[in-house]
N, CA and C atoms of all chains as a GROMACS GRO file, in nm:
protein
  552
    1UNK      N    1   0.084  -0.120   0.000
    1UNK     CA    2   0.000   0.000   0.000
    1UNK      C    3   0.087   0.124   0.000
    2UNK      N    4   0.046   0.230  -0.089
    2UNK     CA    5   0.132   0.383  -0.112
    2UNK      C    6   0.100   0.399   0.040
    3UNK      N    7   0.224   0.468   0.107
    3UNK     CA    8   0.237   0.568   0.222
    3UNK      C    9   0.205   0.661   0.203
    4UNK      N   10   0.200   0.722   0.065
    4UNK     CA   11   0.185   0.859   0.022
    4UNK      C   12   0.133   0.882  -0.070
    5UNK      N   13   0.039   1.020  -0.080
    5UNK     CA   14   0.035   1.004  -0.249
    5UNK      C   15   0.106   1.071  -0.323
    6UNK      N   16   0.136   1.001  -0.473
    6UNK     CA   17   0.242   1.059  -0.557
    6UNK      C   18   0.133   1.116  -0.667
    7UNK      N   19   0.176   1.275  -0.665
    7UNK     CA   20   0.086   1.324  -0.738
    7UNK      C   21   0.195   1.394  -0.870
    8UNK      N   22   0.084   1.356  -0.938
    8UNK     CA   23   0.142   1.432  -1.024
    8UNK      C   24   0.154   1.597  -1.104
    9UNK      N   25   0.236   1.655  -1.176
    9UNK     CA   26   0.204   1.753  -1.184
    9UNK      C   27   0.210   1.868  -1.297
   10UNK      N   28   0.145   1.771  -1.434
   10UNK     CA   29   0.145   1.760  -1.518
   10UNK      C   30  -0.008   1.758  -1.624
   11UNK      N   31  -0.106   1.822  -1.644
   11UNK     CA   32  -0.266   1.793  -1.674
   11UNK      C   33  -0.245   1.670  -1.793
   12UNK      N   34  -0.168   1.684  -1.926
   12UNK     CA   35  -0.143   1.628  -2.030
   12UNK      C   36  -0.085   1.473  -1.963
   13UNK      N   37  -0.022   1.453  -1.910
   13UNK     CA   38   0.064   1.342  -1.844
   13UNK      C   39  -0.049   1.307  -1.756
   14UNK      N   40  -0.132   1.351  -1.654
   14UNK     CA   41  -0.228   1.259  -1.549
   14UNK      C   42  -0.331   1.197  -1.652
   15UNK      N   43  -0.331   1.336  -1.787
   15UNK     CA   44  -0.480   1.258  -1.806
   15UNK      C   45  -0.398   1.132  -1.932
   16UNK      N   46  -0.269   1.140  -1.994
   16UNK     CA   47  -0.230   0.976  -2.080
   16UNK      C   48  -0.216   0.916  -1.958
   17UNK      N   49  -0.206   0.900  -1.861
   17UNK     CA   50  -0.228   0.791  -1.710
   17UNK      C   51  -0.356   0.745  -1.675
   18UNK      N   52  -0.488   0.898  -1.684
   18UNK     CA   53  -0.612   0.837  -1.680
   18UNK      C   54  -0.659   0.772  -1.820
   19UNK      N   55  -0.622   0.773  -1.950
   19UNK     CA   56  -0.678   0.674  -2.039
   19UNK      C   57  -0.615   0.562  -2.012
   20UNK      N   58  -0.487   0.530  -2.006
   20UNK     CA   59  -0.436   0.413  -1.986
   20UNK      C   60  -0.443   0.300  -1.834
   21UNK      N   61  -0.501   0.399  -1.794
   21UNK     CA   62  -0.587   0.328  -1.688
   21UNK      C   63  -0.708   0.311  -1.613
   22UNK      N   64  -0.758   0.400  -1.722
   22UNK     CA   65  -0.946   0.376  -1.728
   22UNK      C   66  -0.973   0.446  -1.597
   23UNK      N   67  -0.947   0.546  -1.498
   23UNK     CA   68  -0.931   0.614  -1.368
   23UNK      C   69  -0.974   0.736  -1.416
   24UNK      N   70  -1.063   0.860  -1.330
   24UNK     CA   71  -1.065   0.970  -1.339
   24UNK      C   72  -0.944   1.050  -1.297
   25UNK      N   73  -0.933   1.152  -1.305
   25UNK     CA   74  -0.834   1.252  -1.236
   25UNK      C   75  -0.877   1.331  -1.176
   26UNK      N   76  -0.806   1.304  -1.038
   26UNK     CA   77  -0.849   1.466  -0.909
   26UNK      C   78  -0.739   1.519  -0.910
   27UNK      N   79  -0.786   1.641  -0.965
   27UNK     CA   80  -0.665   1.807  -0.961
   27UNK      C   81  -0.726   1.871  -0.860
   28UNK      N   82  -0.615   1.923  -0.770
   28UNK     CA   83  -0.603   1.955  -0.613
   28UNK      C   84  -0.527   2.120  -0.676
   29UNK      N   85  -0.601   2.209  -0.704
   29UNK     CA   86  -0.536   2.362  -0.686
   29UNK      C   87  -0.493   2.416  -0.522
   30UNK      N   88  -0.413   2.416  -0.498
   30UNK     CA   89  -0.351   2.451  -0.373
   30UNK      C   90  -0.254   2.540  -0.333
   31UNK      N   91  -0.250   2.575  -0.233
   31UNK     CA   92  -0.184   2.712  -0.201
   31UNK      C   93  -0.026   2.682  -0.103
   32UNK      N   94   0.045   2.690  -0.221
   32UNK     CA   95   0.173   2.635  -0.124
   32UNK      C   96   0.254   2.721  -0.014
   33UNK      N   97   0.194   2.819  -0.022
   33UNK     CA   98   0.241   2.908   0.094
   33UNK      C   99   0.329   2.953   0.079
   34UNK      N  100  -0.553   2.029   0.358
   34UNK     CA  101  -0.584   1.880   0.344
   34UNK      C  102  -0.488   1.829   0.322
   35UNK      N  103  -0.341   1.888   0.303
   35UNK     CA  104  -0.204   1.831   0.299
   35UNK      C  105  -0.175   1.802   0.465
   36UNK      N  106  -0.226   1.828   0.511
   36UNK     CA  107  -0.189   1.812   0.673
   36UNK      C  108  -0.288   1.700   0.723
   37UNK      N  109  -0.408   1.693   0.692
   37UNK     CA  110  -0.503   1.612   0.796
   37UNK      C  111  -0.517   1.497   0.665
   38UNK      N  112  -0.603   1.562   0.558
   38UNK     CA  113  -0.690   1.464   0.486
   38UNK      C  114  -0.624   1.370   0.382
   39UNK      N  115  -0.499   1.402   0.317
   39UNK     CA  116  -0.458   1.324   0.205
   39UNK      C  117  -0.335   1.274   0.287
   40UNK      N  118  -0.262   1.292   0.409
   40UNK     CA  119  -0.201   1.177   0.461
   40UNK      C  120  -0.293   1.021   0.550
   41UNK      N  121  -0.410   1.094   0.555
   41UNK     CA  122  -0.466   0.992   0.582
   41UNK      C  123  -0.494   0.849   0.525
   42UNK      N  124  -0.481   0.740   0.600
   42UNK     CA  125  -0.420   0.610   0.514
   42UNK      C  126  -0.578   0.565   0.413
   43UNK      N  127  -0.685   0.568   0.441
   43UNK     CA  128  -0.816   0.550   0.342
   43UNK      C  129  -0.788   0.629   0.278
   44UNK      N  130  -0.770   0.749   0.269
   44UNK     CA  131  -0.754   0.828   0.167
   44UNK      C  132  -0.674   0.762   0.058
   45UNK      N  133  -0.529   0.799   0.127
   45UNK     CA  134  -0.409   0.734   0.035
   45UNK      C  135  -0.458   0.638  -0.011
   46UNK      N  136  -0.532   0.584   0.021
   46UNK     CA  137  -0.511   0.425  -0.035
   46UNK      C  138  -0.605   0.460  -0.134
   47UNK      N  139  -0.740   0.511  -0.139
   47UNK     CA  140  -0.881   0.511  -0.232
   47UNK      C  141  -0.774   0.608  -0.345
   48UNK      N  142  -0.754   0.673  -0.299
   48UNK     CA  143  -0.674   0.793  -0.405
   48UNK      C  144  -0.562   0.737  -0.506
   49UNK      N  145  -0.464   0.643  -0.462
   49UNK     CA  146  -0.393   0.565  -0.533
   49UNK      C  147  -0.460   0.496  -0.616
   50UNK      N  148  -0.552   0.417  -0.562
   50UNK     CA  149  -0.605   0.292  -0.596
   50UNK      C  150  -0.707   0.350  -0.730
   51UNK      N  151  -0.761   0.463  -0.740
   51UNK     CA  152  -0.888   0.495  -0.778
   51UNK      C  153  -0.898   0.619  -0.877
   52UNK      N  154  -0.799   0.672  -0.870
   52UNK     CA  155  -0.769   0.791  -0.929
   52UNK      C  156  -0.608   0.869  -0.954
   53UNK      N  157  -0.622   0.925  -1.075
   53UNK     CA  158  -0.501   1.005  -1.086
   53UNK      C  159  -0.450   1.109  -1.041
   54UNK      N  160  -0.382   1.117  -0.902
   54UNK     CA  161  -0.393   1.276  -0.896
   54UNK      C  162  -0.283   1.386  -0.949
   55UNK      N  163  -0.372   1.452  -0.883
   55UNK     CA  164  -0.267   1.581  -0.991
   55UNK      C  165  -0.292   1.692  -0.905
   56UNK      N  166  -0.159   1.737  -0.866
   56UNK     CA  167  -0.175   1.838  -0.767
   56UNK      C  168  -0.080   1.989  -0.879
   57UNK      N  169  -0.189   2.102  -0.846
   57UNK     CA  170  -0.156   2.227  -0.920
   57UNK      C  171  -0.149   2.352  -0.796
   58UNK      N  172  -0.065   2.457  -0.820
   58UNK     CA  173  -0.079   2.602  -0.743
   58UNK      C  174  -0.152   2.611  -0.771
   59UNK      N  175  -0.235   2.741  -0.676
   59UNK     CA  176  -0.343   2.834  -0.727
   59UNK      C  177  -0.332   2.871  -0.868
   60UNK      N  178  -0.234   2.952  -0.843
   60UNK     CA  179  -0.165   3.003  -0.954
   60UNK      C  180  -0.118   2.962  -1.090
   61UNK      N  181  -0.174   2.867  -1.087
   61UNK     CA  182  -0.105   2.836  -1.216
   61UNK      C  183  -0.165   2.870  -1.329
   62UNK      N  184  -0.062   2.859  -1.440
   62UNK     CA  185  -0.081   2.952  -1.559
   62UNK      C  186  -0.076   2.850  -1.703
   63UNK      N  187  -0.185   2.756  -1.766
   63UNK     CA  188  -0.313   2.892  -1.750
   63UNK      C  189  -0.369   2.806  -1.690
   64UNK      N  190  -0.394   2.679  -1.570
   64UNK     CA  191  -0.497   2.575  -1.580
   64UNK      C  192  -0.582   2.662  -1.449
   65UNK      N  193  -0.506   2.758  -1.362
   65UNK     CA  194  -0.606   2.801  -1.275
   65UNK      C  195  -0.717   2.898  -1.360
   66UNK      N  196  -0.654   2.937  -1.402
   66UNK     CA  197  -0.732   3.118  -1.509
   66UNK      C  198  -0.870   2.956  -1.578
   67UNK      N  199  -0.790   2.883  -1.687
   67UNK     CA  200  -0.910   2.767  -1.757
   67UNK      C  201  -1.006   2.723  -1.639
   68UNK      N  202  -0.959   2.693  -1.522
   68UNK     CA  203  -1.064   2.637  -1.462
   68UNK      C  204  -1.101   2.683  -1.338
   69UNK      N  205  -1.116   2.875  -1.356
   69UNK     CA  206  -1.175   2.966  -1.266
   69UNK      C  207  -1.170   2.907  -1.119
   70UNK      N  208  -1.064   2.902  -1.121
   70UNK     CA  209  -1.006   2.838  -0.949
   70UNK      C  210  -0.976   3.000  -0.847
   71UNK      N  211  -1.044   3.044  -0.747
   71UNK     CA  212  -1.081   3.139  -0.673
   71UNK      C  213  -1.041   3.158  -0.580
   72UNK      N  214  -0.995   3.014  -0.509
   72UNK     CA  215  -1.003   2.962  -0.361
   72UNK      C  216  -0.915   2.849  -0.335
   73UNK      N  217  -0.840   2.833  -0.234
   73UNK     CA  218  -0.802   2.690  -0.227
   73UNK      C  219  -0.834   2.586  -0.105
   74UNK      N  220  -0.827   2.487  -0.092
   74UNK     CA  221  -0.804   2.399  -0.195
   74UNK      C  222  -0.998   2.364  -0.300
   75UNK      N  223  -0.908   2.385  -0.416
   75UNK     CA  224  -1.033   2.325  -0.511
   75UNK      C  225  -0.980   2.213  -0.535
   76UNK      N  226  -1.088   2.142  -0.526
   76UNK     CA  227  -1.037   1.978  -0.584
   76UNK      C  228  -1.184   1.949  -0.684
   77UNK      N  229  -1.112   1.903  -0.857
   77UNK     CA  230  -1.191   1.873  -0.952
   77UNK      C  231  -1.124   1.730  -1.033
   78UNK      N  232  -1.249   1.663  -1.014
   78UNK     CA  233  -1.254   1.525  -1.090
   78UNK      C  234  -1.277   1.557  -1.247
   79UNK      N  235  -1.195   1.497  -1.298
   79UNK     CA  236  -1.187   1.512  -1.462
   79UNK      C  237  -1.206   1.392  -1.511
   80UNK      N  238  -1.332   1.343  -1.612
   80UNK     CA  239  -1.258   1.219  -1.709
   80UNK      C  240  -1.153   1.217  -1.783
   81UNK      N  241  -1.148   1.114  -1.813
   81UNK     CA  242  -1.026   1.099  -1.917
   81UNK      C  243  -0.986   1.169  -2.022
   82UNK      N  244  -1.108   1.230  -2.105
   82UNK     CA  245  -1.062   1.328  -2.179
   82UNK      C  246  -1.024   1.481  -2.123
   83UNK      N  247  -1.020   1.492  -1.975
   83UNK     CA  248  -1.015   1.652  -1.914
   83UNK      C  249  -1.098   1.716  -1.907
   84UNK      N  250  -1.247   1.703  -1.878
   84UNK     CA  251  -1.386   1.738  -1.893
   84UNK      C  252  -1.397   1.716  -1.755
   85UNK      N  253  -1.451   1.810  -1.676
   85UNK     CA  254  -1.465   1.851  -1.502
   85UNK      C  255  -1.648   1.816  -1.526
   86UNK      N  256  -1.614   1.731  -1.418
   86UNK     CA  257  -1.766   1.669  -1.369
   86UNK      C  258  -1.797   1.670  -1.210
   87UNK      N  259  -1.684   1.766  -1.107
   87UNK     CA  260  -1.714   1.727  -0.997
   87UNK      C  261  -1.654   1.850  -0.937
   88UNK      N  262  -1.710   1.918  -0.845
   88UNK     CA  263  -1.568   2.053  -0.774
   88UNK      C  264  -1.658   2.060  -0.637
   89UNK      N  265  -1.554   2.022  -0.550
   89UNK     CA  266  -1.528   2.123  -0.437
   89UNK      C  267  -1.427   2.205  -0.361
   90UNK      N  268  -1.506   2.336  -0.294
   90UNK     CA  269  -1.391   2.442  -0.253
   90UNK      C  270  -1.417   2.444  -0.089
   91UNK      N  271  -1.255   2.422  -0.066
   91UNK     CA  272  -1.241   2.434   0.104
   91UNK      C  273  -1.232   2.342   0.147
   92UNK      N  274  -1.244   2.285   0.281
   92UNK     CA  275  -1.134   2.195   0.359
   92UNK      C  276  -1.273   2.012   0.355
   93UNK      N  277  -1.226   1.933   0.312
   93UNK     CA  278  -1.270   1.839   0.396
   93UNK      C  279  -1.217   1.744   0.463
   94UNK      N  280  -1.268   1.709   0.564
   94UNK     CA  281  -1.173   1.550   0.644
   94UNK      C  282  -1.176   1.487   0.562
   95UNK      N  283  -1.115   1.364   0.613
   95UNK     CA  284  -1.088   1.275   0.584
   95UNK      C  285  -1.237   1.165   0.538
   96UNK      N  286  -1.329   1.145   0.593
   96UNK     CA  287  -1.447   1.095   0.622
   96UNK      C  288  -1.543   1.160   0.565
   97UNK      N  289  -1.533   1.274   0.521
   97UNK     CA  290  -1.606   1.381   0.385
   97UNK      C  291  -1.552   1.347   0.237
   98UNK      N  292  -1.380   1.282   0.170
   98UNK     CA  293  -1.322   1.349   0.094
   98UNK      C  294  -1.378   1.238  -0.002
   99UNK      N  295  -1.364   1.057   0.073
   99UNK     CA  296  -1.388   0.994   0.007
   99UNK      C  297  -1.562   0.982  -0.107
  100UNK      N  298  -1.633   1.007   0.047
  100UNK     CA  299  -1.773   0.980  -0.058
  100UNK      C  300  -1.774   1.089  -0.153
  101UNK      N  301  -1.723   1.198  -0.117
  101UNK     CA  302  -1.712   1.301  -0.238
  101UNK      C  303  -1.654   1.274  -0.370
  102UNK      N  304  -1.556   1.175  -0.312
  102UNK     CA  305  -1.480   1.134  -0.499
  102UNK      C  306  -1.548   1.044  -0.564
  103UNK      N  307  -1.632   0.941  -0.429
  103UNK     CA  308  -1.719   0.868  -0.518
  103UNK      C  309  -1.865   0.923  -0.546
  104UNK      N  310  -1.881   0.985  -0.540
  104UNK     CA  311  -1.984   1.074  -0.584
  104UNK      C  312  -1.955   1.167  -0.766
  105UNK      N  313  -1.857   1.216  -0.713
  105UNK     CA  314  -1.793   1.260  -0.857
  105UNK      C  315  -1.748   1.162  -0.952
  106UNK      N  316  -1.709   1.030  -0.952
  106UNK     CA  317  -1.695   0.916  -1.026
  106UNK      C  318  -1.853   0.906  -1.058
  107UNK      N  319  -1.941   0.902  -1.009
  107UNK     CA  320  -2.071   0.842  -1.053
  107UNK      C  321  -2.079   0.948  -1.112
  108UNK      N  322  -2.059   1.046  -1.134
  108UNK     CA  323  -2.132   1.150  -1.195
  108UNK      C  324  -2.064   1.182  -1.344
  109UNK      N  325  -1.978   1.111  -1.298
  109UNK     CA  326  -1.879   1.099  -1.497
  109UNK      C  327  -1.990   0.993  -1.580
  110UNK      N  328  -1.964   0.896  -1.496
  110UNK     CA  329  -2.051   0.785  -1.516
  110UNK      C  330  -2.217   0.827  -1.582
  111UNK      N  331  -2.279   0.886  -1.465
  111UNK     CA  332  -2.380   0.927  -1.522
  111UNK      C  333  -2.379   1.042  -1.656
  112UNK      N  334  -2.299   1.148  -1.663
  112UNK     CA  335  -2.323   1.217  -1.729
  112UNK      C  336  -2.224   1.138  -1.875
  113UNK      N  337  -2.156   1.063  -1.842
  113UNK     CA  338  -2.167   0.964  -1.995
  113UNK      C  339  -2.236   0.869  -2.045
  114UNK      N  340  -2.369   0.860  -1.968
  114UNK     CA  341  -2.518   0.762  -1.973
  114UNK      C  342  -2.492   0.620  -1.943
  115UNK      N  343  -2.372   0.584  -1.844
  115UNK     CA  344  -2.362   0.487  -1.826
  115UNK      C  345  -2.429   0.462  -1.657
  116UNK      N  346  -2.570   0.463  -1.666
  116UNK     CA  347  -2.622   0.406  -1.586
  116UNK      C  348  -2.596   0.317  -1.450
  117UNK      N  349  -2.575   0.198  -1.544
  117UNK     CA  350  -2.546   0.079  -1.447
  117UNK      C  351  -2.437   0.143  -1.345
  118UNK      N  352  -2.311   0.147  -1.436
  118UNK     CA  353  -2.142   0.199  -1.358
  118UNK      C  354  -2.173   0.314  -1.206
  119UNK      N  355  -2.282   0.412  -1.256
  119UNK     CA  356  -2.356   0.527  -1.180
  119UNK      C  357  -2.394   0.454  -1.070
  120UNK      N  358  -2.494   0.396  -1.096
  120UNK     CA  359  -2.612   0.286  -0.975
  120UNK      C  360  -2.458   0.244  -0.898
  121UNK      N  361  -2.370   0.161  -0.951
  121UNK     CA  362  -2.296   0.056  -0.888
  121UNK      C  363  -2.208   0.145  -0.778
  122UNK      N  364  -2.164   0.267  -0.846
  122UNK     CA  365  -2.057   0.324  -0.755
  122UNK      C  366  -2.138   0.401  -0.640
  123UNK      N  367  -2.236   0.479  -0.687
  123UNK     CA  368  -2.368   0.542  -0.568
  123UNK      C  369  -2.386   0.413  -0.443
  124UNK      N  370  -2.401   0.310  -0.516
  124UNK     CA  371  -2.416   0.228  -0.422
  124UNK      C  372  -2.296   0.190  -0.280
  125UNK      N  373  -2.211   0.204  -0.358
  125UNK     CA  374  -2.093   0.200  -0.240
  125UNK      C  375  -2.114   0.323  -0.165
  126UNK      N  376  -2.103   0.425  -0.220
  126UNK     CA  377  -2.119   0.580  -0.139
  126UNK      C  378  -2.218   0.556  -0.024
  127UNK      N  379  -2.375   0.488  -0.076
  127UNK     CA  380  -2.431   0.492   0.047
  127UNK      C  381  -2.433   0.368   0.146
  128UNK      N  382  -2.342   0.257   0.096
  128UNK     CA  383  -2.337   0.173   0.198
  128UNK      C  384  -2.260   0.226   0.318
  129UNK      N  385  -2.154   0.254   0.235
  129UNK     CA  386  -1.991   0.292   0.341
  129UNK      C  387  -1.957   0.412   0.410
  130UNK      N  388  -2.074   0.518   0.315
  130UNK     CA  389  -2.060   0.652   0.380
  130UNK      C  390  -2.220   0.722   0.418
  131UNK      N  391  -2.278   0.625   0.471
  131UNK     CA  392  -2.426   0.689   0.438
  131UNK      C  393  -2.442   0.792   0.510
  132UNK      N  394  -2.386   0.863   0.597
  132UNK     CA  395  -2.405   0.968   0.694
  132UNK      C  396  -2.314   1.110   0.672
  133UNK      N  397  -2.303   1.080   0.534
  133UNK     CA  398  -2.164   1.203   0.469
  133UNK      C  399  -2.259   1.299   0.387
  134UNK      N  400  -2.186   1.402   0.399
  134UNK     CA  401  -2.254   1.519   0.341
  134UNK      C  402  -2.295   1.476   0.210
  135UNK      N  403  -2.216   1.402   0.092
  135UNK     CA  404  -2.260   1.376  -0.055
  135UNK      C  405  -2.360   1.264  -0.078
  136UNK      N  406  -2.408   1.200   0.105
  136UNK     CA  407  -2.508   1.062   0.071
  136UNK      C  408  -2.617   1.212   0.041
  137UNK      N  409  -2.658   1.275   0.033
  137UNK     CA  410  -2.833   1.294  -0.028
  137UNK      C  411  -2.821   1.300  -0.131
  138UNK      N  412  -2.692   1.397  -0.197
  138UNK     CA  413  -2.687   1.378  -0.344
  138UNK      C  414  -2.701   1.302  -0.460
  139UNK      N  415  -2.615   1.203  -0.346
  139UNK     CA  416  -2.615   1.047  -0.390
  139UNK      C  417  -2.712   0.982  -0.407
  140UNK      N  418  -2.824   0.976  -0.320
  140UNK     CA  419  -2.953   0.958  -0.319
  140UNK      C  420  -3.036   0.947  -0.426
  141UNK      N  421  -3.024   1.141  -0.450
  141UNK     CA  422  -3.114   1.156  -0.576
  141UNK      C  423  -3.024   1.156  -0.683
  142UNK      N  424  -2.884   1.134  -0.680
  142UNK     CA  425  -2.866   1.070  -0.862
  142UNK      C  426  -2.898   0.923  -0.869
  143UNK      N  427  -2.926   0.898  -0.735
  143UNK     CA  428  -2.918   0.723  -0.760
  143UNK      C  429  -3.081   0.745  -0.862
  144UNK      N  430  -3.166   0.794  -0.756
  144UNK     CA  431  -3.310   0.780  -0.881
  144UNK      C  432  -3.306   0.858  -1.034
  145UNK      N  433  -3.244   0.970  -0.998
  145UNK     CA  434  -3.222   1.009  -1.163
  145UNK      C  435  -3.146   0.886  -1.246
  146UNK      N  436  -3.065   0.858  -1.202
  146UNK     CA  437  -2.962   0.726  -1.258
  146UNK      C  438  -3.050   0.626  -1.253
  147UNK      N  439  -3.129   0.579  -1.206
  147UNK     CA  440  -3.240   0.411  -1.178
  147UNK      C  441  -3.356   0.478  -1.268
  148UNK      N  442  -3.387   0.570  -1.322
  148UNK     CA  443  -3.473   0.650  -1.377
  148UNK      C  444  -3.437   0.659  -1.570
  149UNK      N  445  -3.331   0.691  -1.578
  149UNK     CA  446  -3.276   0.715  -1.691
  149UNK      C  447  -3.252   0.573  -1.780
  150UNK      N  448  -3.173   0.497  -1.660
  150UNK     CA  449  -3.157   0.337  -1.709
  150UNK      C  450  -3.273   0.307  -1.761
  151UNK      N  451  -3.409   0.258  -1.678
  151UNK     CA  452  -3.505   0.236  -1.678
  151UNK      C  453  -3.602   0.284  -1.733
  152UNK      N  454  -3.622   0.428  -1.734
  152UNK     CA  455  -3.765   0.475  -1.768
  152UNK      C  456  -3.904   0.454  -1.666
  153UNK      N  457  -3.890   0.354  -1.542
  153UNK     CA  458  -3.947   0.377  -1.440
  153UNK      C  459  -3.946   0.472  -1.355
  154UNK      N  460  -4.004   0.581  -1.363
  154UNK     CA  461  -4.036   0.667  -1.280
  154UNK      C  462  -4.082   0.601  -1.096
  155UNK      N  463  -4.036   0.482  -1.085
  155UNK     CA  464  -4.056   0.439  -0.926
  155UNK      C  465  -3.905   0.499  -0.852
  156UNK      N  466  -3.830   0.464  -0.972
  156UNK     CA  467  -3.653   0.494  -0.896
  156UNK      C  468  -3.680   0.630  -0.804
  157UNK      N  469  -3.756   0.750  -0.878
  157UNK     CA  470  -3.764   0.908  -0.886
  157UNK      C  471  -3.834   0.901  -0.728
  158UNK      N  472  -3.934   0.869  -0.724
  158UNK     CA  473  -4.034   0.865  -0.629
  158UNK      C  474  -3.991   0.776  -0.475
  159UNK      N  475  -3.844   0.689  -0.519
  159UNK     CA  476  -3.826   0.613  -0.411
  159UNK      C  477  -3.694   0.691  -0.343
  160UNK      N  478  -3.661   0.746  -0.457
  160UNK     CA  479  -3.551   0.894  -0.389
  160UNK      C  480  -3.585   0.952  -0.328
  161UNK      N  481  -3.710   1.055  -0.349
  161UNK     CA  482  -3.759   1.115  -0.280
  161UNK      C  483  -3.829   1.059  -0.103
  162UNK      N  484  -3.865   0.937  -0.087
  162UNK     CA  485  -3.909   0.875   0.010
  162UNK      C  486  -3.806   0.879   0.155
  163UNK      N  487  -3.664   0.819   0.009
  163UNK     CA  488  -3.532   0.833   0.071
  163UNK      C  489  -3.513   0.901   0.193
  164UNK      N  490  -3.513   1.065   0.059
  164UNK     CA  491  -3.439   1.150   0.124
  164UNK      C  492  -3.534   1.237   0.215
  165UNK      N  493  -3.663   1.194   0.220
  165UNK     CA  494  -3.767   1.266   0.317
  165UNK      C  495  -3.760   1.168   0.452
  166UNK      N  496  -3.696   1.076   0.404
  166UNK     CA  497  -3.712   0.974   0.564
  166UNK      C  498  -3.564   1.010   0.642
  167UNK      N  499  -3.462   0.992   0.554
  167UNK     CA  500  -3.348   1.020   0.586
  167UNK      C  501  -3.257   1.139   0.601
  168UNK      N  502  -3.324   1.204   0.500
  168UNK     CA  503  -3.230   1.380   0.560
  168UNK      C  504  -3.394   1.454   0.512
  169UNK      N  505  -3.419   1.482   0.559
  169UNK     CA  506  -3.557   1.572   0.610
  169UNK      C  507  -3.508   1.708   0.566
  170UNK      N  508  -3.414   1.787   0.614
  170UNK     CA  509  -3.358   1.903   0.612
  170UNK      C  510  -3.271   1.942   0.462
  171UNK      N  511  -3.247   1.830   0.362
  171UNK     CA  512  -3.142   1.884   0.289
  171UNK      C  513  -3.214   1.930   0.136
  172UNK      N  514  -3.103   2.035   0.119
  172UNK     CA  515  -3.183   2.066  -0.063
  172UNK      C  516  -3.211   1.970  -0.139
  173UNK      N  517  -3.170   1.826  -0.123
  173UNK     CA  518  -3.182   1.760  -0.185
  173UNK      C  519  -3.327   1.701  -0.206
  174UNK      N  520  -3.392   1.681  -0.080
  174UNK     CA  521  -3.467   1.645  -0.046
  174UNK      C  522  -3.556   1.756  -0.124
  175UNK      N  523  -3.576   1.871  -0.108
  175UNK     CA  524  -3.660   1.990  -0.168
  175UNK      C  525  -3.650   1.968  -0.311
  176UNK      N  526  -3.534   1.919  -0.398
  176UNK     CA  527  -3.527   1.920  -0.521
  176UNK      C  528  -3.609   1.772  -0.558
  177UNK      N  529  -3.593   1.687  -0.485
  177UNK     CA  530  -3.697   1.555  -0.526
  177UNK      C  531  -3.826   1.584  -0.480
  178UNK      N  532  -3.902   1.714  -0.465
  178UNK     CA  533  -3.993   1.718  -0.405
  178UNK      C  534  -4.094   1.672  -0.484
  179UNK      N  535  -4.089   1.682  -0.615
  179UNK     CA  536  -4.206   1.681  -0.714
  179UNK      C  537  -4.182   1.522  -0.756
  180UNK      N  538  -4.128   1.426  -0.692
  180UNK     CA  539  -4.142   1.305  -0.736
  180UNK      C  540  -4.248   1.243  -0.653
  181UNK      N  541  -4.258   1.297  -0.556
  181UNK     CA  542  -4.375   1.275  -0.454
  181UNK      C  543  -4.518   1.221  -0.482
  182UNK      N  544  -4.500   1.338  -0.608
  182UNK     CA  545  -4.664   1.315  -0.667
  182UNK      C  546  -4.658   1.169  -0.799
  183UNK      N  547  -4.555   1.140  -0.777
  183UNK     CA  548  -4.544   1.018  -0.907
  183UNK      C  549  -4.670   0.879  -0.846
  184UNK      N  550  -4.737   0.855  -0.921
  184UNK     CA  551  -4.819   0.709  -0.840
  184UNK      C  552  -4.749   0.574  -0.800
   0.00000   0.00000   0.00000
C-alpha cells in the first residue's frame, strides 16, 4: 500500500495515465504558501 | 488537506487505488485562469478526456473526501449515460458513507440514474421517500420534491 500520495504535476501526463488506466483525475489547486 | 486529509491512510489508499492525482498552485498559468479556481483547496474530478464533472472548494476530512470522490466518479458515469457503472458506484457511497454530506446527493442521482436506465419513474419517487425519511432538512430532499406526486 502507497504511504503517500504521488501526485502528479502535469494535466497532459495525469490525463495519458487516466486513459491508460481507465481512472478519473483529481486536480487539487492549492496554495503552497 | 495536505496536513489532515490526504495523509490519511483510506484516503491514500482510495486515491492511489482509484484515481489520478494531480496536484496544481493556485496560480497556475493557464490551468487556474481555464478552470476559474478562486479559492483553495479546489479539488476537480476530470474524465479521461479533461472534462470537469465534480468541484469542491475548502477543507474536507478525511471521512467527507472519500464519498465526495465517489460521488464525482458516478457522476462521470452518469453524465456519460452509463447508468449501471452510476447505480454501482452510488451504491458504495451509500453503503460505506451513508451519513456524509454527498449521501443525499447520492440519493437523488441514484433515482435520476435508476430513472434514466429504466424509464421507471418508481426509482424518482423512491428517492424522494429516501431522502424525506433520511435527511428531512437537505436541498436535496426539496429538489426531489415533485417526485412525490409520481403514483
Amino acid at each position: 500500500m502507497a504511504k503517500s500520495i504521488e501526485w502528479e504535476s502535469d494535466l497532459q501526463k495525469a490525463l495519458a495515465r487516466a486513459k491508460a488506466e481507465q481512472k478519473p483525475v483529481l486536480m487539487d489547486f492549492f496554495n503552497p504558501g | 488537506m495536505g496536513a489532515v486529509t490526504f495523509p490519511d491512510p483510506k484516503v491514500t489508499a482510495y486515491i492511489t487505488q482509484n484515481m489520478i492525482p494531480l496536484r496544481l498552485p493556485h496560480d497556475h498559468k493557464p490551468l487556474a485562469s481555464q478552470f476559474q479556481v478562486t479559492w483553495t483547496p479546489t479539488l476537480v474530478t476530470l474524465d479521461t478526456a479533461g472534462k470537469e464533472h465534480h468541484r469542491t472548494v475548502g477543507f474536507l476530512p478525511p471521512e467527507e473526501l472519500i464519498p465526495s470522490l465517489l460521488l464525482g466518479k458516478a457522476k462521470i458515469h452518469f453524465n456519460h449515460d452509463e447508468y449501471p457503472a452510476a447505480l454501482k458506484t452510488l451504491e458504495a457511497l451509500l453503503k460505506d458513507y451513508p451519513r456524509s454530506d454527498a449521501a443525499p446527493e447520492g440519493i437523488f442521482l441514484r433515482g435520476v440514474s435508476g430513472y434514466k436506465g429504466t424509464h421507471n419513474p418508481k426509482a424518482l419517487k423512491e428517492a424522494y421517500e429516501r431522502l424525506q425519511k433520511e435527511y428531512p432538512g437537505s436541498e436535496w430532499t426539496k429538489r426531489a420534491l415533485p417526485y412525490r406526486l409520481i403514483p
